[in-house]
N, C-alpha and C positions, 0 to 999 in steps of 0.2 A: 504493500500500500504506500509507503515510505516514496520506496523507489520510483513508483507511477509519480505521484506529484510532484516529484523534482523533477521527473522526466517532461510532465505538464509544463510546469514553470518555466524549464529549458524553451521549450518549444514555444511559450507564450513572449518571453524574452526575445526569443532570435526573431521572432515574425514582429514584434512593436518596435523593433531597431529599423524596420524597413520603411518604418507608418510617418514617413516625411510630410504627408498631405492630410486634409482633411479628408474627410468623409464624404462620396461624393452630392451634388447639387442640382439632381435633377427635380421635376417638378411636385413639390411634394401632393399629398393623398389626403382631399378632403380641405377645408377651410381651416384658416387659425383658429377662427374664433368656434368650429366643431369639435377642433382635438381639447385647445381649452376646457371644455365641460366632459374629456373623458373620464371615467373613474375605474379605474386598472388598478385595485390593491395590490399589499406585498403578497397575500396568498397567493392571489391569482399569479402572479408577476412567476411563485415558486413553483405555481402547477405548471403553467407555460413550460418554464424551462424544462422541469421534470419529463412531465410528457413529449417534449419534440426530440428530447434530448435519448426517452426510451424507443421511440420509431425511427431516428434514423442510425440509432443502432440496431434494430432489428432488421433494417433496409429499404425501412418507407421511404422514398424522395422528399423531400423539403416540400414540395409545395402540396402531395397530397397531403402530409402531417399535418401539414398546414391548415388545406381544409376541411379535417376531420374534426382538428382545433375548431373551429369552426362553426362547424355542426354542431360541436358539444358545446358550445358557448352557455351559459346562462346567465348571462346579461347583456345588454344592450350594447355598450361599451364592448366588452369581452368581443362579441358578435363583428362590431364594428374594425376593433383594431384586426382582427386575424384576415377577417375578409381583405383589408386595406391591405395588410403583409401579404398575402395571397396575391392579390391582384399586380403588387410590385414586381415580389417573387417571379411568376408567371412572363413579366415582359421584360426578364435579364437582371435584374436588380439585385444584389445581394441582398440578403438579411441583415447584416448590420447597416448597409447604408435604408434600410427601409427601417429598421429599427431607431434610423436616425432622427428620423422622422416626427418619433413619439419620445423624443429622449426627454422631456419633463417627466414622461410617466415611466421609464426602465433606466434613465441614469444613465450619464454617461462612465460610469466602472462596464456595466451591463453591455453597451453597445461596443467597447473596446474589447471586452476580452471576447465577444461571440465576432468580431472584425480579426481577430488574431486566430480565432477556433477555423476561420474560412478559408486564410492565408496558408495557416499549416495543417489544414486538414484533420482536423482534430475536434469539428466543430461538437458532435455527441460529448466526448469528457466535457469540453469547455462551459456549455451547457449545462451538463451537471453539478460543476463544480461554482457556476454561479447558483445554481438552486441550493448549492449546501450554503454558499453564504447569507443568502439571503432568507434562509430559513434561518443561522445565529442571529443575522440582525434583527431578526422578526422575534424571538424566543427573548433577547433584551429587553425590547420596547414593551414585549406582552409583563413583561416581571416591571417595569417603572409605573407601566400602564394599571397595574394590578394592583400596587403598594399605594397608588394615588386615590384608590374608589374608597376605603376606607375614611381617610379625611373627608372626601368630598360627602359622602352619604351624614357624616356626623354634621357637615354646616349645611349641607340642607333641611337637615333634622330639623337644629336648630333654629335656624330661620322660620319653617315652617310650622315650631311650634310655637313661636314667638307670635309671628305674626295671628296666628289662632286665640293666642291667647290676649293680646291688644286688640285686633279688630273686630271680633266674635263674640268673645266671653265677657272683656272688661264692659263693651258699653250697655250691656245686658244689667250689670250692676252700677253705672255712672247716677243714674237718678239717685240711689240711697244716699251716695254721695253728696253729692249738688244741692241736697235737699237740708243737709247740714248748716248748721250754722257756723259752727267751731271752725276755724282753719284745719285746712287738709296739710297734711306732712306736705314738703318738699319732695319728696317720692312720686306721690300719690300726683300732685300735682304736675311735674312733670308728665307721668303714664297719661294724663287726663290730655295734656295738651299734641305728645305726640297719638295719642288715638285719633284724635279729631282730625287731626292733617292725615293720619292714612287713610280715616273714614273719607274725607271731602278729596282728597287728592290720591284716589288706589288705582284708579283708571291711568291716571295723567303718570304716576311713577312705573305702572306696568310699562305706559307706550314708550317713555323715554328710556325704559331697561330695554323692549324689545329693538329701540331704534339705535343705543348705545352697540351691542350685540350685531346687529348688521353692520351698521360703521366699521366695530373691530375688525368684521370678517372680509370685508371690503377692501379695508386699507390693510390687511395680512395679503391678501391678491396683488393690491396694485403699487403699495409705495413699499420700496424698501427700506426707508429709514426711519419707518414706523416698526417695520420688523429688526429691527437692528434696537431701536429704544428699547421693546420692548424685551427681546434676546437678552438685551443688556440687567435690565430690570430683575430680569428673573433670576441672574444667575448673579442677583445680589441678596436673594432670600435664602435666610440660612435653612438650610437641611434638602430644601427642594433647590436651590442652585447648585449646589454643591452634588445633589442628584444629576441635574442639568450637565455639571459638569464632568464628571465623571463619563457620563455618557457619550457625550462627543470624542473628549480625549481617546475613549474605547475606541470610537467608529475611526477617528482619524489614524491612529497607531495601527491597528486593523487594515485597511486599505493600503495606505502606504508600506507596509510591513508587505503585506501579496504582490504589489505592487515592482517592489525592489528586489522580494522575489524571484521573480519574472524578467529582470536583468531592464525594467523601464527605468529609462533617464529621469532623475529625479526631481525636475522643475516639470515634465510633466507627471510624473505621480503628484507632487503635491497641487497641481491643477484640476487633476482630475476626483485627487482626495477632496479639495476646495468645493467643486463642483458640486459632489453627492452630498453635500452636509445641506443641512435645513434653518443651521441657527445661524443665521447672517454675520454675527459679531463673529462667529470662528470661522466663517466662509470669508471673510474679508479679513481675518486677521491670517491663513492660510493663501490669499492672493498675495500679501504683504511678504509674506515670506516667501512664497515663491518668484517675488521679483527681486529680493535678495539673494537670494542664491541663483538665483540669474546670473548676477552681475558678480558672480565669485565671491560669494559670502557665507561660512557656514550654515550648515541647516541648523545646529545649536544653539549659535550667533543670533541669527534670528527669531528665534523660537524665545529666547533670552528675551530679547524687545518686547516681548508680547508677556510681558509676566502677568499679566492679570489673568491672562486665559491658560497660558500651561504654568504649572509650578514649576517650581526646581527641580523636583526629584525629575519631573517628566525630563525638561533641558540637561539635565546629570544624565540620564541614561542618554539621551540621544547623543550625546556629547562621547561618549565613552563608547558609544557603537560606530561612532565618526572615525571616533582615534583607531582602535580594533580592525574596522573593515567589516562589524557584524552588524551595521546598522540594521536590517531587516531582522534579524534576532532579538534586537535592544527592542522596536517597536513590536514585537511579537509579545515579548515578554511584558509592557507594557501596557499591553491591549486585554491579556490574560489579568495582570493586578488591580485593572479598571473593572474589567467585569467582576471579577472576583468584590470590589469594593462595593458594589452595584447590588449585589448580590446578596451582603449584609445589610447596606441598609435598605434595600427592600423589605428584608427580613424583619428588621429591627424599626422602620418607619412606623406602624402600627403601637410598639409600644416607648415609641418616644413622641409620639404626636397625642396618644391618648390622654395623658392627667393634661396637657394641657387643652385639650378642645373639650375635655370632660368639666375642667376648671373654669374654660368660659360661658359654656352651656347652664353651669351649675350659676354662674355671678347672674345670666339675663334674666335665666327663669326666678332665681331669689328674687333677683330685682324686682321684679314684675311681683311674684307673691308677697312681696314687704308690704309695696303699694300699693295691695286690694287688702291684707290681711289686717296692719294699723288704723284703719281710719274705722274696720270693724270693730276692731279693739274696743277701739275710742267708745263706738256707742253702745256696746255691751256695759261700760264701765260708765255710761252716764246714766244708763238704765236703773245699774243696782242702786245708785244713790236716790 
């Protein structure tokens, strides 16, 4: 097993030393603004590979693989892309340059190494061996994805028992209140004043949460330097940045590691590392460095500049895989201590996030029962007198 994927790597290497040119430029399949709204998950992304990858080692042709893909489509998307790959396929076009096509949805990691599987003939392993990657990276995100529902379900709790219990419960009891004469605690009065704004204004904070919510998801589409703040933003909050961050350093270390591999010239692995990342801050701070080392400047060197996004340990190892000659080792090994770290505190997220969402859950709802329970106090005790 060993042996094959060095043998792969070999053969991935010698064929991307030849890859001087782009990918080629013929007319592409379908409208911008069609591919734009395709939805091509990572699953599907790994059945793809999986599947064309077991048919043309069995000895099916590319293009009927293709349209068996096809056929078996089950969704619309799915449906559309294979058909569009087909129809390239069919009039001469390789697969990676028809792949190139849809490179928002498969990446460009994805279109280079199935462009490398074609040149050296190797395209079934190549294939496969993108479906084992992108099944790890899928099996990461599902473990950050999974440590995250927890918090969330406790602040929607919250929320939503809060809100139950201010706009539902309390104005049901505000009359006994009101009807008093005694001043109402500072509590009580507060709860009184924010009920009445969510009573008169519940409609009006709905439409500006659901119009807030579109804007975000609009300006995550179209501006990047909304996604870049907000990148940044996040990977200032402790325990979930620090999530954040672990996470990319894994995906970056990881690429570049197969990458160099593969005997790829290093200003383009970390362009094309660059490329497949999603958090703008370390996709522009990985352009950053690969215009340094461009220009004859270590890959440590600059990785250094960037200290807010890789720590030292990270710049330490890469530094010492510089000096060695085992740079692909050094990010191997660090792609493995990220997940691993990933991995804990996934584990551990749960019960370091619990006393305290338990602790603020515990302050709203006291709050809230201080402010109905005193003012009943009160008239109980003017009663016995």
């Amino acid at each position: 097993m060993l042996g094959n994927t060095k043998a792969l790597f070999a053969r991935i290497g010698a064929s991307l030393k030849k890859l001087n040119v782009p990918l080629g430029s013929s007319a592409p399949l379908g409208t911008k603004k069609t591919r734009s709204f395709l939805r091509f998950g990572i699953k599907e992304q790994i059945l793809f590979a999986k599947r064309l990858s077991m048919m043309l080692t069995s000895g099916i042709p590319i293009l009927q693989g293709l349209h068996m893909l096809e056929d078996g489509a089950s969704t619309r998307s799915s449906r559309f892309i294979m058909g569009a790959l087909a129809e390239s396929v069919a009039k001469g076009v390789p697969l990676s340059e028809s792949l190139k096509r849809f490179e928002r949805v498969f990446g460009a990691f994805a279109v280079n190494i199935i462009h490398v599987g074609e040149t050296s003939g190797t395209l079934p392993e190549n294939l496969n061996y993108i479906a084992h990657e992108l099944r790890k990276k899928h099996e990461l995100t599902k473990k950050i994805v999974g440590a995250l529902i927890y918090p969330a379900v406790i602040i929607f709790a919250t929320v939503g028992i809060t809100t139950m219990l201010i706009v539902y419960i309390f104005p049901k009891i505000l009359p006994i209140f009101l009807s008093l004469k005694s001043e109402l605690p500072l509590s009580t009065r507060s709860l009184i004043a924010l009920s009445g704004f969510l009573s008169q204004n519940g409609l009006l904070i709905i439409g500006v949460v659901i119009l807030l919510t579109i804007m975000h998801i609009v300006y995550m589409r179209k501006f990047i330097s909304y996604r870049f703040i907000l990148n940044r933003i996040i990977l200032k909050i402790p325990v979930f940045g620090t999530l954040s961050r672990d996470y990319n350093l894994a995906n970056i270390a990881r690429t570049l590691s197969l990458l160099l591999k593969s005997d790829v010239r290093i200003v383009q692995a970390l362009s094309i590392g660059g490329n497949s990342l999603k958090n703008e801050a370390y996709r522009r701070a990985m352009h950053r460095v690969g215009e340094g080392v461009l220009h004859g400047q270590l890959l440590s060197s600059q990785l250094k500049k960037e200290g807010s996004l890789f720590p030292s340990l990270f710049v330490q190892m890469v530094s010492v895989g510089e000096t060695t000659g085992n740079l692909s080792e050094s990010l191997m090994y660090l792609s493995d201590m990220y997940e691993s770290e990933i991995n804990d505190t996934t584990k551990n997220l749960s019960t370091i996030l619990e006393p305290v969402l338990m602790l603020v859950m515990g302050v709203i709802v006291g709050f809230i029962a201080i402010s109905i329970i005193t003012p009943i106090y009160g008239i109980t005790q003017n009663l016995h007198h």
